[in-house]
C-alpha positions as CSV (number, residue, x, y, z in Angstrom):
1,X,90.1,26.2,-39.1
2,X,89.6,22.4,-40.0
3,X,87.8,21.6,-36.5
4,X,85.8,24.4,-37.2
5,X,84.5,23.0,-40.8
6,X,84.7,19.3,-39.5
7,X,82.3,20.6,-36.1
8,X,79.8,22.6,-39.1
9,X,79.7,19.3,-40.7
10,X,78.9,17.1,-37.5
11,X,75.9,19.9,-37.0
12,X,74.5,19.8,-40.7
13,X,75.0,15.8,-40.4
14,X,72.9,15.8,-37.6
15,X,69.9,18.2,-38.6
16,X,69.9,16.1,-41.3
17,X,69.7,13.1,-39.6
18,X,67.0,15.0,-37.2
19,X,64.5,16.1,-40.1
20,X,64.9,12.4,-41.7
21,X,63.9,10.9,-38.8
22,X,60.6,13.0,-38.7
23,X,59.7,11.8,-42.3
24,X,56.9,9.0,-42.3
25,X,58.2,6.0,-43.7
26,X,55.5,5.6,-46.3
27,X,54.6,8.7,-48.1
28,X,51.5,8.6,-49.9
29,X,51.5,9.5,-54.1
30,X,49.8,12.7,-54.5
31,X,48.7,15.0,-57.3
32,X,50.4,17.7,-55.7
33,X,53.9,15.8,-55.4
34,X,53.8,14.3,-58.7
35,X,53.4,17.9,-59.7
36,X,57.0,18.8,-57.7
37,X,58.8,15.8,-60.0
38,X,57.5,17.1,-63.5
39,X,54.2,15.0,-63.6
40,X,50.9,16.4,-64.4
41,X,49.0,13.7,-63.2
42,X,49.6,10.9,-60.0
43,X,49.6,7.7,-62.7
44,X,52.5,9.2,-64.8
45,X,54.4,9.2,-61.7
46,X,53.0,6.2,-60.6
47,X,53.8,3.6,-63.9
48,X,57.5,5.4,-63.3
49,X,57.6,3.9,-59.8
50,X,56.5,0.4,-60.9
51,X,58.8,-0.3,-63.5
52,X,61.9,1.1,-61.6
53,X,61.3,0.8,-58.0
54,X,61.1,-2.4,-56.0
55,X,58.1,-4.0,-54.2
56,X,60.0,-3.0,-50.9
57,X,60.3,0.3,-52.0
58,X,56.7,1.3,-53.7
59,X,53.6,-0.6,-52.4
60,X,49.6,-0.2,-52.6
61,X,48.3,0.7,-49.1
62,X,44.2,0.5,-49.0
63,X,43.0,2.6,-52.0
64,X,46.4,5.1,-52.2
65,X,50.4,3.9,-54.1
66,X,52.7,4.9,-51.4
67,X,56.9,5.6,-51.7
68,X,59.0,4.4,-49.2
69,X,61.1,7.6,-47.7
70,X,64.4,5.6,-48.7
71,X,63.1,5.4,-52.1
72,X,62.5,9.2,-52.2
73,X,66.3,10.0,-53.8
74,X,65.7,7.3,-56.3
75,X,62.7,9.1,-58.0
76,X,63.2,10.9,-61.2
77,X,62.8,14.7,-61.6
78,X,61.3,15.3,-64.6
79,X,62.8,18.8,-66.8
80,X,59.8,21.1,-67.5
């Protein structure tokens, strides 16, 4: 019964690991996922991310604010 839970775990570890993997590393600040964490607009979201999250972790590319996927977990969810 224990290699049976411990084997379940080694599969869920590694879809996990699988989907993460497919993730971009830089996701681009949307409307639409500012929306998801309690936001109703991209620059609420966005002054959140410069005053807690580090230059490695939230950075300007071209015209768009983009979150680095490790940085993901960090982000507050806002309660609506």
């Amino acid at each position: 019964m224990l290699i049976d839970r411990i084997e379940l775990l080694e599969s869920e570890i590694c879809y996990i690991k699988n989907n993460l993997s497919s993730l971009p590393t830089w996701i681009p600040l949307t409307l639409e996922y500012a929306k998801e964490c309690g936001y109703k607009t991209t620059d609420g979201l966005r002054h959140w991310c410069i005053r807690n999250l580090s230059l490695d972790e939230f950075v300007q590319k071209g015209r768009f604010w983009c979150i680095h996927r490790k940085a993901l977990a960090k982000i507050k969810q806002k309660r609506i």
